[in-house]
Rosetta silent file (secondary structure, phi, psi, omega in degrees, C-alpha in Angstrom):
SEQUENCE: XXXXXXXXXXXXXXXXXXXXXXXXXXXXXXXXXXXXXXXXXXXXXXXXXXXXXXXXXXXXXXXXXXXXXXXXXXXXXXXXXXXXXXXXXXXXXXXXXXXXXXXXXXXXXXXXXXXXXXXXXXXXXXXXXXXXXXXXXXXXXXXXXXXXXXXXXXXXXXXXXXXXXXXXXXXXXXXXXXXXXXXXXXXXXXXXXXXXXXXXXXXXXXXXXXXXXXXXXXXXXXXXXXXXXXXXXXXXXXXXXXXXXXXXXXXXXXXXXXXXXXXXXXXXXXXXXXXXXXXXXXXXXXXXXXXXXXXX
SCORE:     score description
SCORE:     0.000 S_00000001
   1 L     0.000  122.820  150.414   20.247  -22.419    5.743 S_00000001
   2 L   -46.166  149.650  157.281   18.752  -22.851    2.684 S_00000001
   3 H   -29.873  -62.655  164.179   18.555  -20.136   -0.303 S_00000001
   4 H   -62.284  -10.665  159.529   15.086  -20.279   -0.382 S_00000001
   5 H   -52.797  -50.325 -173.297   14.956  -19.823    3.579 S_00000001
   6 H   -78.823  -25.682  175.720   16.894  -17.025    3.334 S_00000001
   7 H   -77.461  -53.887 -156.000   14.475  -15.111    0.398 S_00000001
   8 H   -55.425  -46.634 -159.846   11.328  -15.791    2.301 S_00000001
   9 H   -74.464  -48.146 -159.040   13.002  -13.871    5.928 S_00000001
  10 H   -55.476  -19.031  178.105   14.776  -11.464    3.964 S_00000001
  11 H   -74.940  -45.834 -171.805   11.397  -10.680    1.682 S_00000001
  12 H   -79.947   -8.256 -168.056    9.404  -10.380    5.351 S_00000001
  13 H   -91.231   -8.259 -162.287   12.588   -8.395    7.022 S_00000001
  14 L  -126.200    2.306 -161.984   12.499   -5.577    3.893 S_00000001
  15 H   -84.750  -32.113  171.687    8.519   -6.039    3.413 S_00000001
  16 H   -55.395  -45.349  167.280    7.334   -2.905    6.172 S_00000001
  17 H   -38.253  -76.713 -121.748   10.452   -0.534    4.041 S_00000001
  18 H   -86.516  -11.910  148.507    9.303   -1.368    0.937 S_00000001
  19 H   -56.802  -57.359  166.362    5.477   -0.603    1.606 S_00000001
  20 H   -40.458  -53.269  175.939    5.948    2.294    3.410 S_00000001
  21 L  -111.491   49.829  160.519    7.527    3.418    0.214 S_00000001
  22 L    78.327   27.250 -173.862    5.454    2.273   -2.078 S_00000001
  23 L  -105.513  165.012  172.820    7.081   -1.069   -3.528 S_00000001
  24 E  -129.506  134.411  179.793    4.928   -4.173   -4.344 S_00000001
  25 E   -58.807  163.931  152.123    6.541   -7.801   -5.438 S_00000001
  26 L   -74.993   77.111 -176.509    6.323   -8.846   -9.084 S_00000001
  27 L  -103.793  123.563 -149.258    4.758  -11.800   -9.108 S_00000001
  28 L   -71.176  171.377 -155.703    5.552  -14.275  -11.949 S_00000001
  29 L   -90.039  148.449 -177.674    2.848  -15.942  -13.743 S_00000001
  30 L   105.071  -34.680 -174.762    1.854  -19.236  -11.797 S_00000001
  31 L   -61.175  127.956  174.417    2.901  -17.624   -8.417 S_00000001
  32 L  -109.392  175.775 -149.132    0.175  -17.127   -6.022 S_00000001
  33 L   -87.873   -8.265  170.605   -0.070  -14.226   -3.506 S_00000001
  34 L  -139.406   56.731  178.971    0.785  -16.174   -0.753 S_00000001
  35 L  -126.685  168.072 -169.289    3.845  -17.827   -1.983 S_00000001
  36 L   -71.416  166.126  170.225    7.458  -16.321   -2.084 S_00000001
  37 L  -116.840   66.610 -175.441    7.422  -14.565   -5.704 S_00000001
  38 L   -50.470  120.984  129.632   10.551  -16.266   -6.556 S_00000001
  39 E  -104.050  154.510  171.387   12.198  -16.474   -9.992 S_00000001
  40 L  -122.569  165.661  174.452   15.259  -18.329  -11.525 S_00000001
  41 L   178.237  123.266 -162.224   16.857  -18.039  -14.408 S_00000001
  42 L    30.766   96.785 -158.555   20.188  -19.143  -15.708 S_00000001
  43 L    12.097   38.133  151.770   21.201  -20.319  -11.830 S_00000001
  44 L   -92.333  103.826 -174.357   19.718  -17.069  -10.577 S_00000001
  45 E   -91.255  120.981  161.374   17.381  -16.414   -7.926 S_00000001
  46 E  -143.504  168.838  162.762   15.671  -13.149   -7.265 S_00000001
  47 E  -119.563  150.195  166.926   12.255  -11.295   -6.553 S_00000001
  48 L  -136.779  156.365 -151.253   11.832   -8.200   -7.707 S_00000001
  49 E  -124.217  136.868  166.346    9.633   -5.401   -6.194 S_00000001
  50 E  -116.282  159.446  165.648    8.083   -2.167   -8.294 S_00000001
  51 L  -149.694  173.145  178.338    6.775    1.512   -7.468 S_00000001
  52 L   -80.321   -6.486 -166.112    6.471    4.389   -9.388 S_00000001
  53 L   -79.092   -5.586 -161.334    9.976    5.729   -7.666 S_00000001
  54 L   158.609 -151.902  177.867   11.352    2.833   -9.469 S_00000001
  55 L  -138.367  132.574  179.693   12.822   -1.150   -9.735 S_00000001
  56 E  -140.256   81.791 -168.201   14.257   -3.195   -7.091 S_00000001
  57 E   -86.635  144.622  165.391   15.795   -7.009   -7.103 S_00000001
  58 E  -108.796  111.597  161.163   17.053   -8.948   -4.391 S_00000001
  59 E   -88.934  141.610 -164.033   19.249  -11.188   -6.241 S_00000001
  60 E  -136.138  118.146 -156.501   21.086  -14.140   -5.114 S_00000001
  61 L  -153.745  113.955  179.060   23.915  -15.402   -7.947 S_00000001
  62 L    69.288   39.425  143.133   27.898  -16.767   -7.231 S_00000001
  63 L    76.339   20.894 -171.780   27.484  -17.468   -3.501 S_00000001
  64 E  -143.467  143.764  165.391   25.983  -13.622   -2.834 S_00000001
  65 E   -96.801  161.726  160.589   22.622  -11.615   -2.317 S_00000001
  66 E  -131.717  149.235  152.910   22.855   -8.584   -4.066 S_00000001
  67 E  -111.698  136.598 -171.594   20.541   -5.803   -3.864 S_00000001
  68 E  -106.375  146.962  166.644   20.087   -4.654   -7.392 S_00000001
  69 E  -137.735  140.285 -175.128   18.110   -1.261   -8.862 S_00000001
  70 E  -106.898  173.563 -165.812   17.237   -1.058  -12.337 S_00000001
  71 E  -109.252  140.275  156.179   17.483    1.542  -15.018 S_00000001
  72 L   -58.134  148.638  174.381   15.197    1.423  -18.073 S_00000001
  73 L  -143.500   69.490 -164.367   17.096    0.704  -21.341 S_00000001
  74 L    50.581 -119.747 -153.223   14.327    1.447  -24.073 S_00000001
  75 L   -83.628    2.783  169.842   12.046   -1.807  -23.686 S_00000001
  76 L   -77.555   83.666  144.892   14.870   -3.318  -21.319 S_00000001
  77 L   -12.001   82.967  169.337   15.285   -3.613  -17.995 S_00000001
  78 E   -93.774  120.285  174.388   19.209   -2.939  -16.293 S_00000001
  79 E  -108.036  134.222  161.331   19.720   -3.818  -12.790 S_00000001
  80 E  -120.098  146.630  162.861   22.937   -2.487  -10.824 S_00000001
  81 E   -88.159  136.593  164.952   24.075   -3.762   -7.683 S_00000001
  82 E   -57.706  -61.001  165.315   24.145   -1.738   -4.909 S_00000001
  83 E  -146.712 -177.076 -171.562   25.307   -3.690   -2.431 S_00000001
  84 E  -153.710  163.975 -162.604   26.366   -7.587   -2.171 S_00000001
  85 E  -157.796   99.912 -159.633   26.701  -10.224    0.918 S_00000001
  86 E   -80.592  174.261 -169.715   28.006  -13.707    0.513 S_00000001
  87 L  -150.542  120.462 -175.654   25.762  -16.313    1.684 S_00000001
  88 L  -134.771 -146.456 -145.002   26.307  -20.467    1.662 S_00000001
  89 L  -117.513  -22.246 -176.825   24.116  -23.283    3.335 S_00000001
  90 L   -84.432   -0.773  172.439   26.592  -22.560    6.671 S_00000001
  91 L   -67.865  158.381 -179.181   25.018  -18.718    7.170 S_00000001
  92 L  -146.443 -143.350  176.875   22.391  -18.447    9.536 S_00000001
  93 H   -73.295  -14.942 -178.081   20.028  -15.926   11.030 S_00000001
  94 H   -93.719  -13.985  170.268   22.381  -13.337   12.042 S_00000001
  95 H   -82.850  -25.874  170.770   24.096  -13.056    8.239 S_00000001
  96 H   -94.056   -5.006  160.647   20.488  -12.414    7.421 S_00000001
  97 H   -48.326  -69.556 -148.870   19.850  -10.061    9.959 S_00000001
  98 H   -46.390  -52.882  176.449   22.683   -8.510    8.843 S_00000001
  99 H   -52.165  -40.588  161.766   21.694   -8.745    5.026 S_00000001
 100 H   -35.315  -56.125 -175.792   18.289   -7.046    6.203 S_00000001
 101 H   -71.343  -64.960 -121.088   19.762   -4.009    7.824 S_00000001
 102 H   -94.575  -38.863 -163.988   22.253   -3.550    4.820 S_00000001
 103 H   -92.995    2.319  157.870   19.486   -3.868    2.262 S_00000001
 104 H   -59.031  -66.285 -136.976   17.027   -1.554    4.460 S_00000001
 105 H   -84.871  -75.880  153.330   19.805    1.191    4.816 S_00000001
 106 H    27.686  -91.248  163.469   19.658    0.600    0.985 S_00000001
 107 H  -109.004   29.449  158.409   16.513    1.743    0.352 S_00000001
 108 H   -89.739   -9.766 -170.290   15.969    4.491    2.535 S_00000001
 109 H   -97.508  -23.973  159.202   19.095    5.734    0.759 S_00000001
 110 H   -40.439  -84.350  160.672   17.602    5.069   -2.722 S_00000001
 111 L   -93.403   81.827 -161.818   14.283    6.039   -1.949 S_00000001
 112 L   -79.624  109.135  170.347   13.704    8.473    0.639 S_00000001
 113 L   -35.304  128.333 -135.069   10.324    9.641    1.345 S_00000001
 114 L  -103.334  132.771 -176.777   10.124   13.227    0.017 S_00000001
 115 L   -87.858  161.609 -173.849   10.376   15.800    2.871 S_00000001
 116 L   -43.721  110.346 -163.966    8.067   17.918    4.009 S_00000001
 117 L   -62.066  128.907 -164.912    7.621   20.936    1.520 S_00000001
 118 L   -60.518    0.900  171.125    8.825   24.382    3.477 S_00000001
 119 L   -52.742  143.586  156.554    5.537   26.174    2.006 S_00000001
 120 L   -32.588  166.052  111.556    3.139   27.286    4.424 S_00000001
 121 L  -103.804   58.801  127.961   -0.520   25.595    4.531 S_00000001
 122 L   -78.205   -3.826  158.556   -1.901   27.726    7.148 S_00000001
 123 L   -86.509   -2.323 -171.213   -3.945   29.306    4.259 S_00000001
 124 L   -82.204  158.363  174.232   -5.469   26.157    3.238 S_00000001
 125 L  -131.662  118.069 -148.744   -8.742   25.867    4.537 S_00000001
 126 L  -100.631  147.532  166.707  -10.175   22.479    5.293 S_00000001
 127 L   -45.902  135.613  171.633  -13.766   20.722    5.033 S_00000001
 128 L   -65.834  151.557 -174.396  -15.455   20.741    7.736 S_00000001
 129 L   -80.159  170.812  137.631  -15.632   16.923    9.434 S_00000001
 130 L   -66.198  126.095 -175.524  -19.236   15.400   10.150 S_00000001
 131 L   -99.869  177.795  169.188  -19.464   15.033   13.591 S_00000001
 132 H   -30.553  -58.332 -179.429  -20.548   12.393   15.503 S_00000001
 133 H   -43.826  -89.676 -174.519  -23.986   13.442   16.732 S_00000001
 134 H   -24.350  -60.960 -172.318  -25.022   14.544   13.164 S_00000001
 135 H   -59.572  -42.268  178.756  -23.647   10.954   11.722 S_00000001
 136 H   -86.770  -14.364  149.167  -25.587    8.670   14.475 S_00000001
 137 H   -90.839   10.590  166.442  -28.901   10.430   14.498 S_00000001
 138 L    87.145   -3.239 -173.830  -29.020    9.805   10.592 S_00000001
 139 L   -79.127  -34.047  124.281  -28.823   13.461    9.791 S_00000001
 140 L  -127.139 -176.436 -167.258  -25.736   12.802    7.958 S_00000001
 141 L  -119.560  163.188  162.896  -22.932   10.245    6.760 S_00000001
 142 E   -72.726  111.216 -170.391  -19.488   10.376    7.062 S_00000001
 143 L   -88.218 -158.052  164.071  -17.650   11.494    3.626 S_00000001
 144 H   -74.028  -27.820 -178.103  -14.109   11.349    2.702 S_00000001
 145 H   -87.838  -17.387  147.236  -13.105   14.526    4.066 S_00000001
 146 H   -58.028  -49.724  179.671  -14.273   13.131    7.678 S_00000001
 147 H   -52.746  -53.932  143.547  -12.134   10.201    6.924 S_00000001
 148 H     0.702  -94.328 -168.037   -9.559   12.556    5.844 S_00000001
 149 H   -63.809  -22.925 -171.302   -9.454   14.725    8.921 S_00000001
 150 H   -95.801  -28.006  177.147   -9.893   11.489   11.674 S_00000001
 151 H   -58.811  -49.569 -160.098   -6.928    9.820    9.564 S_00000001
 152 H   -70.544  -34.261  155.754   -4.791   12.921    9.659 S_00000001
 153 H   -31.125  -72.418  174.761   -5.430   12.709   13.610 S_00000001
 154 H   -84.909  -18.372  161.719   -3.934    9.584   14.146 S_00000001
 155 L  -129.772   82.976 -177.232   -0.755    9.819   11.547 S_00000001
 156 L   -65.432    6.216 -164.647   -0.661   13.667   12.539 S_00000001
 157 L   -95.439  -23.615 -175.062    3.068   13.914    9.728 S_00000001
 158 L   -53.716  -67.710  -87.729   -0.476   13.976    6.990 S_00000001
 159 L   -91.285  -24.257  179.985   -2.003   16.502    8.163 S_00000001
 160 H   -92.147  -19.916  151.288   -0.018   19.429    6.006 S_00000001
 161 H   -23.875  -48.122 -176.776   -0.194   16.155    3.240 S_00000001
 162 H   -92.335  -21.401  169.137   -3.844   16.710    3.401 S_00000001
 163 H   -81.021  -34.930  174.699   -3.880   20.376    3.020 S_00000001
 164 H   -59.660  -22.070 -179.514   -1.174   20.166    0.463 S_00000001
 165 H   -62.226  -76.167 -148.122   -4.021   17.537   -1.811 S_00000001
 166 H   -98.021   35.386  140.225   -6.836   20.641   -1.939 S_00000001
 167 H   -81.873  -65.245 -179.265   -4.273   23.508   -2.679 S_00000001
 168 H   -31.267  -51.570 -171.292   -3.246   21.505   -5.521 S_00000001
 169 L  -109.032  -32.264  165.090   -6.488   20.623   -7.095 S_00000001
 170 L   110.661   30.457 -174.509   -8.678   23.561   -5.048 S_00000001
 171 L  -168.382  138.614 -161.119  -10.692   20.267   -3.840 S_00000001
 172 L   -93.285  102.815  168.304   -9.972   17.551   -1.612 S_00000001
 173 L   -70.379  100.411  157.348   -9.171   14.431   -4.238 S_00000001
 174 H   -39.102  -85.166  170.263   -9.712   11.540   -2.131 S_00000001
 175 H   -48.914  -58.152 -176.974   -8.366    8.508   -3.799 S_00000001
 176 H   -34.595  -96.766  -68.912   -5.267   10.186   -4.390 S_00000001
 177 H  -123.050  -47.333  176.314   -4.647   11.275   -1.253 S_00000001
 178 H   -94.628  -18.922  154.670   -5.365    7.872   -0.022 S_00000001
 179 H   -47.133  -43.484 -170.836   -3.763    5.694   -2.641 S_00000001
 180 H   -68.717  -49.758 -157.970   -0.841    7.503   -1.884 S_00000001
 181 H  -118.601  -10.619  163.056   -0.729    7.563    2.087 S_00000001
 182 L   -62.164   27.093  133.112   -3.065    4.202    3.067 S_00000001
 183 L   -49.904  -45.737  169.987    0.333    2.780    3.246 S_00000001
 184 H   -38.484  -72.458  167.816    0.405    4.298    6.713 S_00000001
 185 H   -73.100   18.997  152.030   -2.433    1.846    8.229 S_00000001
 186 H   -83.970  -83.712 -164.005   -1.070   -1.263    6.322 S_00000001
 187 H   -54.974    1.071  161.867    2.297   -0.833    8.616 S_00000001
 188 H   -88.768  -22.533  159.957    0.058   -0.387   11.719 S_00000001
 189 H   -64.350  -13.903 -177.277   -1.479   -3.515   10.388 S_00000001
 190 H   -85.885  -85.203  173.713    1.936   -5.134    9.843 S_00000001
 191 H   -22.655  -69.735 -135.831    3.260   -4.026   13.520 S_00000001
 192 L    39.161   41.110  138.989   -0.326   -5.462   15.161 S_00000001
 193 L   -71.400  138.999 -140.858    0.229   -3.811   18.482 S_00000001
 194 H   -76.127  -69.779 -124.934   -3.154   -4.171   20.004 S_00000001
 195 H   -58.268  -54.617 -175.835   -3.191   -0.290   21.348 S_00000001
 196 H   -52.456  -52.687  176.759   -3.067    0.848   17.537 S_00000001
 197 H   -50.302  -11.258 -171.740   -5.048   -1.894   15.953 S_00000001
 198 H  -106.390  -71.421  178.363   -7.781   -0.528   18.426 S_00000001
 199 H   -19.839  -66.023 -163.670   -7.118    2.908   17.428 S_00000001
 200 H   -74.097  -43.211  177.894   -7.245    2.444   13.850 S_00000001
 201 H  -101.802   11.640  143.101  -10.169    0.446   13.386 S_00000001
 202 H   -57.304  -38.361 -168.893  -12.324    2.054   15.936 S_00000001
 203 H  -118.368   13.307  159.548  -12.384    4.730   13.727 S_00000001
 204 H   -78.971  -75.610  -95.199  -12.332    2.716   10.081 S_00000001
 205 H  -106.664  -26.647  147.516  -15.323    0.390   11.365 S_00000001
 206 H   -33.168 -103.279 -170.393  -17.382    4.131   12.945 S_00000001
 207 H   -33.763  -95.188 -147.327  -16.959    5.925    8.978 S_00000001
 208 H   -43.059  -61.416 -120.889  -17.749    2.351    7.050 S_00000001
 209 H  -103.328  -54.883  155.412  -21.031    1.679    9.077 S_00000001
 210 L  -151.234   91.750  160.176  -22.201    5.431    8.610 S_00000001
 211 E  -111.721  168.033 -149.886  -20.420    6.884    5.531 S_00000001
 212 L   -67.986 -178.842  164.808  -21.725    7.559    2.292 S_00000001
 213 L   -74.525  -38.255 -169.271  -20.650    4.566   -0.535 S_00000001
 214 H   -62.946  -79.254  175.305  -17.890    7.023   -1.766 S_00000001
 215 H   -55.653   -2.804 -164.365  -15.994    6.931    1.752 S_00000001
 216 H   -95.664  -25.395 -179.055  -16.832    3.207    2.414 S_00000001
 217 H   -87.157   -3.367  154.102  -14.973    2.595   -0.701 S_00000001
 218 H   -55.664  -49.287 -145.242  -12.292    4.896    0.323 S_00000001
 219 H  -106.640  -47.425 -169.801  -11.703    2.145    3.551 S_00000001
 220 L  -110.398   22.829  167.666  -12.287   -0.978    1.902 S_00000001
 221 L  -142.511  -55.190 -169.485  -10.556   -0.597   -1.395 S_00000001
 222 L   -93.405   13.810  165.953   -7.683    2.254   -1.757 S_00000001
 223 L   -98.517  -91.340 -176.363   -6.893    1.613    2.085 S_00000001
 224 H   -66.494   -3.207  157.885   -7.149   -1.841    2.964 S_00000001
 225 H   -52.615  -32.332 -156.354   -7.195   -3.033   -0.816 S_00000001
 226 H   -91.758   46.658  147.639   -3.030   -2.387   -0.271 S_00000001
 227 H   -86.738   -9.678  176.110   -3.086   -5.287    2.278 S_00000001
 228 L    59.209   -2.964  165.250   -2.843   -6.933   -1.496 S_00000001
 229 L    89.442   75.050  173.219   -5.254  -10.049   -0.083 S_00000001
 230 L   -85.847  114.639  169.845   -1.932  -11.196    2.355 S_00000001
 231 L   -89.703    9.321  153.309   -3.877  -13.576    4.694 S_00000001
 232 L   -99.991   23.839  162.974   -1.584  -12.611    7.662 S_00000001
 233 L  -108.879  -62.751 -177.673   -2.295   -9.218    7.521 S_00000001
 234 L   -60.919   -6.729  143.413   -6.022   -9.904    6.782 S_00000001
 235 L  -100.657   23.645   88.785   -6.092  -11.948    9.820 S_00000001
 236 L   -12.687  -39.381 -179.918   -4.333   -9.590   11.827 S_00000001
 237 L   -89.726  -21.332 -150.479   -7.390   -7.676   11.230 S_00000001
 238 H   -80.972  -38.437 -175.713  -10.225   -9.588   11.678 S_00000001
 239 H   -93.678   22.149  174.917  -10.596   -9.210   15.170 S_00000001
 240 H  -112.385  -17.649  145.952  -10.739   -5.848   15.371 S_00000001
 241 L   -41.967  116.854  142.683  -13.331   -5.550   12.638 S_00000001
 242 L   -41.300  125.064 -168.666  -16.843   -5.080   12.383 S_00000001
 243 H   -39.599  -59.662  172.555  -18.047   -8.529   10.875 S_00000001
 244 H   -23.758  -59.422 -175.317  -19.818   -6.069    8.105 S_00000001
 245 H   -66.169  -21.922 -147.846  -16.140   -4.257    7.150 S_00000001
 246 H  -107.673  -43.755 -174.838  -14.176   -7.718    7.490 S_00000001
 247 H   -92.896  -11.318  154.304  -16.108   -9.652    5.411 S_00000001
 248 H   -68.159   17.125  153.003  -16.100   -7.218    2.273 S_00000001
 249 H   -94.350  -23.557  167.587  -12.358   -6.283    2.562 S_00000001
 250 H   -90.413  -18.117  121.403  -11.961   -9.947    2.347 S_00000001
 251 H     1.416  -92.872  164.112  -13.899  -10.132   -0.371 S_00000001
 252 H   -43.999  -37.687  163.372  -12.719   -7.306   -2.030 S_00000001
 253 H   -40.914  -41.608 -155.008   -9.357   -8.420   -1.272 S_00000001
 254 H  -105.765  -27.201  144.642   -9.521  -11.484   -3.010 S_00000001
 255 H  -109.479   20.874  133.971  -10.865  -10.082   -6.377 S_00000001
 256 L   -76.577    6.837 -161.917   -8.259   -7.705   -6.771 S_00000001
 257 L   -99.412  -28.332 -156.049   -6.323  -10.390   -5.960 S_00000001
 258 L   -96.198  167.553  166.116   -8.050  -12.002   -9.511 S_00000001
 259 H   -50.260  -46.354  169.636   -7.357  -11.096  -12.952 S_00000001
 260 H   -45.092  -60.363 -169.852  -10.156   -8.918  -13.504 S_00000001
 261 H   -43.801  -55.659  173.838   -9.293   -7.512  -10.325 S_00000001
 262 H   -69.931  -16.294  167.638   -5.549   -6.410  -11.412 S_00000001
 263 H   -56.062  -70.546 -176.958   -6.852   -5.086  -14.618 S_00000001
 264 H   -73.768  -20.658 -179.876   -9.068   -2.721  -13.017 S_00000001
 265 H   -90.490   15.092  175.568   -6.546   -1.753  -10.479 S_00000001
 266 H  -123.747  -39.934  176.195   -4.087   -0.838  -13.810 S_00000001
 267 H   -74.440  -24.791  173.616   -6.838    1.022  -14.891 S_00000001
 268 L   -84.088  -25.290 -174.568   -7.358    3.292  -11.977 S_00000001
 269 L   -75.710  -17.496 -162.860   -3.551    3.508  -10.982 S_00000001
 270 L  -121.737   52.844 -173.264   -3.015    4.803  -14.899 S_00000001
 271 L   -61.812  158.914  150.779   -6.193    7.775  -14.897 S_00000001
 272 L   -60.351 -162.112 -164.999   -5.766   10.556  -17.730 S_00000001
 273 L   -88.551  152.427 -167.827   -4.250   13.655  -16.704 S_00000001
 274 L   -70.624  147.397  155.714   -6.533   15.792  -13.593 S_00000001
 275 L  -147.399  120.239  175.936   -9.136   18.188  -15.004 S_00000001
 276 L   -37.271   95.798 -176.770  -10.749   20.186  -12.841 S_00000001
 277 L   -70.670  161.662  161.431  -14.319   17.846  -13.101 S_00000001
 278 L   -61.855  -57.562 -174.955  -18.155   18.808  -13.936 S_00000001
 279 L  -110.995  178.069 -173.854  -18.962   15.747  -11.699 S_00000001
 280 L   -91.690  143.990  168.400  -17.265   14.155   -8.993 S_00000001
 281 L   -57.796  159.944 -174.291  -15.300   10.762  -10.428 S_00000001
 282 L  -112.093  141.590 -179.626  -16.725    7.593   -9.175 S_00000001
 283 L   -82.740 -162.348 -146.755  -14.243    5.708   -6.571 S_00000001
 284 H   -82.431  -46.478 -158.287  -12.264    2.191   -6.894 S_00000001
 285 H   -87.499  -39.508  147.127  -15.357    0.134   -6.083 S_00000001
 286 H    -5.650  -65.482 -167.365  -17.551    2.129   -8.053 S_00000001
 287 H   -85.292  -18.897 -176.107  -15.401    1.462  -11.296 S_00000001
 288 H   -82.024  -47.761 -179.877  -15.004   -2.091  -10.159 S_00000001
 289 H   -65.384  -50.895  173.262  -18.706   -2.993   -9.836 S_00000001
 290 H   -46.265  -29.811  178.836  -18.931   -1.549  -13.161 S_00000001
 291 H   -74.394  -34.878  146.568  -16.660   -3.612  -14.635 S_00000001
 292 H  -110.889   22.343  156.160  -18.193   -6.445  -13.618 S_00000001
 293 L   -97.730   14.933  148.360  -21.455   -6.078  -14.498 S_00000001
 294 L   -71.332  -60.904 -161.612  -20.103   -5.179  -18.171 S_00000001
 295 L   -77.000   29.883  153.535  -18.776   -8.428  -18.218 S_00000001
 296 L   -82.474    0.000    0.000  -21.753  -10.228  -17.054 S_00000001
């Protein structure tokens, strides 16, 4: 097997980890989004994957993957290896199984989703949902804190997640809450088993047809925005989508996908520090449409 053979499964066998917990590739300039994000450099190959928890390369150098995690050095970048595996053109799918599992067990041991805090929430007290009724006789839309509460339903591990969000701020902060934890329906979108994929966008494609612009842009930008404009995940989706929802996430998908698009998606991931607002903040698509009708 080739090297590059061997990047591509091992980048799709570590790509559900490293979402869940919050890594994204690097991708070098010239690379498009649905290419490997490969670099060499003095007969080295790796990709490397970022979060805020951190740095992560799978390197391949001297007949071995390594998985490496780096350290800051003032404006410098240090990668150590963790672990290493050799690999030559006679390995085949079972040394990269194997290389899979080892660099999995890796970063669950690195980065371990932060357990459940023992404080109580049974004092928090949550917004009431919109119910059905209300939302389809026009009497009202579905907000974020419906979305919220029908989310928290279906990945019930949220649900003290969602109460811990409006202790914190004494208000339920929305993007956060979903920047943070839309990670959840991108791996039921990675898995595709039909039962979920039914699940989950029965009750995306209900809120988007009628919730307010605030919640639609909760669902088609800080959820499904982290599908990163993938086109096997965004076709994974399509046929469980309302036409309406499917074609603005591909859309949307595809200019956050663009320069502008990562720009503004640097600007929203890097807000100042929370203050208790006057007004409510305007969401991702909000700040997006603004942006480009400055630069028109």
């Amino acid at each position: 097997m080739n090297i590059q053979e061997a990047f591509r499964l091992i980048d799709k066998g570590l790509s559900e980890n490293l979402t869940l917990k919050g890594f994204s590739a690097v991708y070098p300039d010239g690379k498009k989004k649905d290419e490997l994000p490969l670099c060499e450099e003095d007969k080295k190959q790796y990709v490397d994957y970022v979060s805020e928890k951190g740095n992560i390369r799978i390197l391949f150098s001297d007949g071995k993957f390594c998985f490496q995690v780096g350290n800051s050095n003032g404006d410098a970048m240090e990668f150590t290896s963790i672990s290493a595996s050799l690999f030559d053109e006679e390995s085949d799918d079972r040394d990269v199984k194997y290389i899979v599992n080892e660099f999995n067990d890796c970063i669950d041991s690195k980065f371990k989703i932060a357990e459940v805090a023992k404080t109580t929430t049974k004092g928090v007290k949550l917004p009431p949902p919109v119910s059905k009724a209300a939302a389809k006789n026009g009497g009202s839309f579905y907000d974020p804190a419906t979305l919220a509460n029908r989310y928290t339903i279906m990945y019930p591990e949220l649900r003290d997640e969602y109460k811990r969000n409006i202790e914190k701020y004494g208000e339920f902060l929305a993007d956060e809450f979903f920047q943070q934890y839309g990670s959840y329906a991108v791996k039921t979108i990675r898995q595709n088993d039909k039962q979920q994929m039914k699940k989950l966008f029965n009750m995306l494609n209900e809120i988007y047809l009628d919730g307010t612009n605030e919640v639609q842009s909760m669902i088609v930008v800080t959820i499904l925005g982290q599908l990163d404009n993938d086109d096997e995940l965004l076709a994974n989706c399509v046929d469980y989508m309302d036409p309406e929802l499917a074609a603005i996430t591909i859309n949307v998908n595809r200019y956050l996908a663009s320069g502008a698009g990562k720009k503004a998606v640097k600007l929203l991931q890097n807000p100042p520090a929370y203050k208790p607002p006057k007004e409510k903040r305007p969401g991702m698509m909000q700040s997006m449409l603004q942006q480009q009708q400055q630069q028109k």
